[in-house]
C-alpha positions, -999 to +999 in steps of 0.1 A: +000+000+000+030+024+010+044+013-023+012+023-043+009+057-025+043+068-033+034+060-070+008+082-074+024+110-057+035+135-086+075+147-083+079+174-062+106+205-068+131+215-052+116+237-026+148+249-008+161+264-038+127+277-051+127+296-018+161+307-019+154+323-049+119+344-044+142+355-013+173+368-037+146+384-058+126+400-033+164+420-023+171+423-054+137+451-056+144+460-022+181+471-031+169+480-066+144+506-053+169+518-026+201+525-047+184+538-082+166+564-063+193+593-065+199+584-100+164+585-115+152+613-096+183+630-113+173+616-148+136+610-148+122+635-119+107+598-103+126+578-078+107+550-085+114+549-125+140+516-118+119+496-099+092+499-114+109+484-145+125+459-120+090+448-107+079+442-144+111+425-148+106+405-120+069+396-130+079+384-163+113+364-154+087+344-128+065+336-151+094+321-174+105+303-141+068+286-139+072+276-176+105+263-175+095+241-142+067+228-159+085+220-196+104+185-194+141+192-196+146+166-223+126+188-245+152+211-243+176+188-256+154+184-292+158+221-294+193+226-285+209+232-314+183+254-334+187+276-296+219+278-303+215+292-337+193+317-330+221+330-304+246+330-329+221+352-351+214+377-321+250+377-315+260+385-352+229+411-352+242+432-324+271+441-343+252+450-372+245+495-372+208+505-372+203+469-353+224+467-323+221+496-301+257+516-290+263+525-254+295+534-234+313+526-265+300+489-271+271+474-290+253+449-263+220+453-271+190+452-294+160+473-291+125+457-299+103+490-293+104+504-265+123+474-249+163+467-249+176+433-245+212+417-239+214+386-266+247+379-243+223+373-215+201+347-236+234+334-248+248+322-220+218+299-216+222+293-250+255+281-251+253+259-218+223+240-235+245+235-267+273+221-246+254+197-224+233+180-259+270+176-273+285+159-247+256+136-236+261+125-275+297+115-273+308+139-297+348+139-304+361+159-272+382+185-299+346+198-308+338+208-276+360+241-282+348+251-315+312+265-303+326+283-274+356+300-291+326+310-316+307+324-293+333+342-269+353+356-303+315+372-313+310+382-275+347+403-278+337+416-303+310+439-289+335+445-270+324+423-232+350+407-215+327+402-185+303+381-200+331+360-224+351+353-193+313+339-176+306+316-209+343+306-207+341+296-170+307+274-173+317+256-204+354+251-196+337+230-162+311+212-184+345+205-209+363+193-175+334+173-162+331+158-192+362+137-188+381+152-217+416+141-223+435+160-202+468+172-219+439+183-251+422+203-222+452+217-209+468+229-241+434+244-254+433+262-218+467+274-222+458+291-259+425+306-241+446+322-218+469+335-243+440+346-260+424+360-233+458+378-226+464+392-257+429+410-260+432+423-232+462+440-237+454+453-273+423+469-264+430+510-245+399+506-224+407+466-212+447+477-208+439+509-186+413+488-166+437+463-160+467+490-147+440+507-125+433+477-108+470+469-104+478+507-091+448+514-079+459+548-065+464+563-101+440+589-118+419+593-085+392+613-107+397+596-137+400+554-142+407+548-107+372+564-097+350+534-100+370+512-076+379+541-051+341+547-048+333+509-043+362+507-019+346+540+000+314+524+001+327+488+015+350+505+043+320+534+050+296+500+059+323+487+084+308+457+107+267+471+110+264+495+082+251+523+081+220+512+080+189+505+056+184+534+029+213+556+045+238+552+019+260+580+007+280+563-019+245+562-042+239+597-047+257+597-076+289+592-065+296+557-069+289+548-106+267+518-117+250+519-081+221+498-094+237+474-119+272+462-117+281+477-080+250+474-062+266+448-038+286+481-028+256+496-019+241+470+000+274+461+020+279+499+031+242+497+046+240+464+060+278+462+066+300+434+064+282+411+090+247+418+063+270+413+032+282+380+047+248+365+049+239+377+018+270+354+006+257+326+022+224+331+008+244+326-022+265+296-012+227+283-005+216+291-041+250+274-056+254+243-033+216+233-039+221+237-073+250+217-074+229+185-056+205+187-084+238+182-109+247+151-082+216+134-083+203+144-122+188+117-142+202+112-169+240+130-185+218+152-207+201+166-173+238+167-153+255+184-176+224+213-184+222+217-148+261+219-143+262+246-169+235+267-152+249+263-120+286+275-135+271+303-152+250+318-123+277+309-096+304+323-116+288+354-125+282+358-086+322+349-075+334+373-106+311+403-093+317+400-056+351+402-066+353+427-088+340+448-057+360+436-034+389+444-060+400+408-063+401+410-099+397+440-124+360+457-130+345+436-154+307+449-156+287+418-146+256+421-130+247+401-095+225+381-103+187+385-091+199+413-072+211+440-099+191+459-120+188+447-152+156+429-176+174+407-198+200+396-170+172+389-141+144+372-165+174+347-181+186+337-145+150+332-135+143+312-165+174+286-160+166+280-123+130+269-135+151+245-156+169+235-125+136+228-105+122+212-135+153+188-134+150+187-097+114+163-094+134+138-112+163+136-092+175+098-085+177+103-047+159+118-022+158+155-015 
């Protein structure tokens, strides 16, 4: 009878991480409404102008997070590859004038309307799909590379180190996971580098970013700014912060304060005992992500869910260090937290394919 009941039960998702991530969301708004204020009361003449595009944001991305837990994963493994060439179009599109819109010097984004997306942000997804259909076939290891030196060469090009150095990280660890020979993977990692290296060094704005961040004290006012305003934020918080809504650093002194260094924010007003939970919030996120790639059924599943995981972790370890000065400003958003559409509504959407993955995980939660 036990037997019988248990078979008629339907799979349950993973509520832990479903819960973890309303939580992220909801202070993602909270910090969202808190550190745009200054700024779009300066621009708009309405405080609220940024969240109320992050509520709508937020709306929509949890609607994709509903669709994608209900959708079987292996029906994203029929559609992998067409996925993938529609991000190679978007990719190629954004480059194109009259198409992809310029700002701050790069071309990121596409307007539809009245409404800008990143095809980066879809391609990440994109790619991490590709990767996990090609290695559940058994293809030759050697093409593994070829799609991701595609799309990171198209991703330079705009130019957005940030985001190539993300779809690096979470197909390099599907690569790794996948058992790959070991000298191929090592000598193929070794060219990336070089690669990675050399553009870095032949572009102005990538050289002077990576000087600043290795003499930080030069051009106060000028390249150096951006740091010295996150590192004024971070040492302003000290252990308590200076509490909820009281930060100075957002009135338009620190740059970015409700995208790429909103974790500045947050730390200066819930200080470094706040910020520290916030991180473990995160660890939360990551490590229960990471038992749904333990116990997935099946390789397709493992490696989708690895991907996922790679991409949204990494993009959190890369931003939190980037404001912590660890490693040079790169521009990537924290995700659920910073203010962004395309960014926010993508990471939604792939941890509804983690849940989905999660009610047919081959142990119990």
């Amino acid at each position: 009878m036990k037997r019988a009941r248990l078979r008629k039960q339907k799979p349950a998702i993973d509520r832990k991480l479903l819960g973890v991530t309303l939580f992220l969301t909801f202070v993602g708004i909270i910090a969202v409404a808190d550190a745009s204020a200054p700024q779009a009361l300066n621009i708009f003449g309405d405080k609220f102008h940024f969240l109320k595009g992050q509520l709508v944001w937020a709306g929509v991305g949890f609607i994709a997070l509903l669709v994608a837990a209900k959708i079987n994963y292996r029906f994203w493994e029929k559609v992998a590859t067409p996925v993938f060439g529609v991000c190679l179009l978007l990719l190629i599109a954004v480059l194109i004038p009259g198409v992809g819109a310029r700002f701050l010097g790069a071309r990121r984004w596409i307007t539809l309307g009245p409404v800008p997306f990143q095809p980066s942000e879809i391609v990440k997804f994109g790619l991490v799909l590709f990767m996990a259909k090609f290695i559940s076939k058994k293809a030759p290891s050697i093409w593994y590379f070829l799609p991701v030196v595609l799309v990171a060469a198209l991703v330079m090009i705009e130019p957005d180190l940030g985001t190539t150095l993300i779809i690096l990280a979470a197909a390099t660890i599907q690569i790794f996971a996948s058992k790959i020979n070991l000298f191929q993977f090592g000598g193929l990692g070794i060219l990336g580098v070089i690669a990675v290296a050399l553009l870095t060094v032949t572009s102005p704005y990538r050289r002077e970013r990576l000087f600043t961040y290795l003499e930080s004290a030069r051009d106060p006012l000028g390249h150096s700014y951006h740091i010295r305003q996150v590192l004024l934020a971070l040492g302003s918080g000290g252990l308590f912060g200076v509490g909820l809504g009281q930060s100075r650093q957002k009135f338009l002194f620190l740059p970015e304060a409700a995208t790429d260094s909103i974790f500045a924010v947050i730390a200066e007003e819930i200080g470094f005992i706040g910020a520290l939970i916030l991180l473990f919030v995160f660890a939360f996120f990551i490590f229960g992500a990471l038992k749904i790639v333990k116990n997935a059924p099946d390789t397709f599943s493992q490696f989708l869910a690895l991907g996922i995981c790679a991409w949204i972790g990494g993009q959190v370890i890369l931003n939190i260090a980037a404001m912590t000065a660890l490693v040079p400003l790169t521009g990537i958003p924290l995700p659920f937290i910073s203010y962004g559409g395309s960014s926010l509504v993508m990471v939604l959407f792939a941890t509804g394919i983690l849940l989905n993955i999660s009610k047919f995980t081959t142990h119990d939660k």
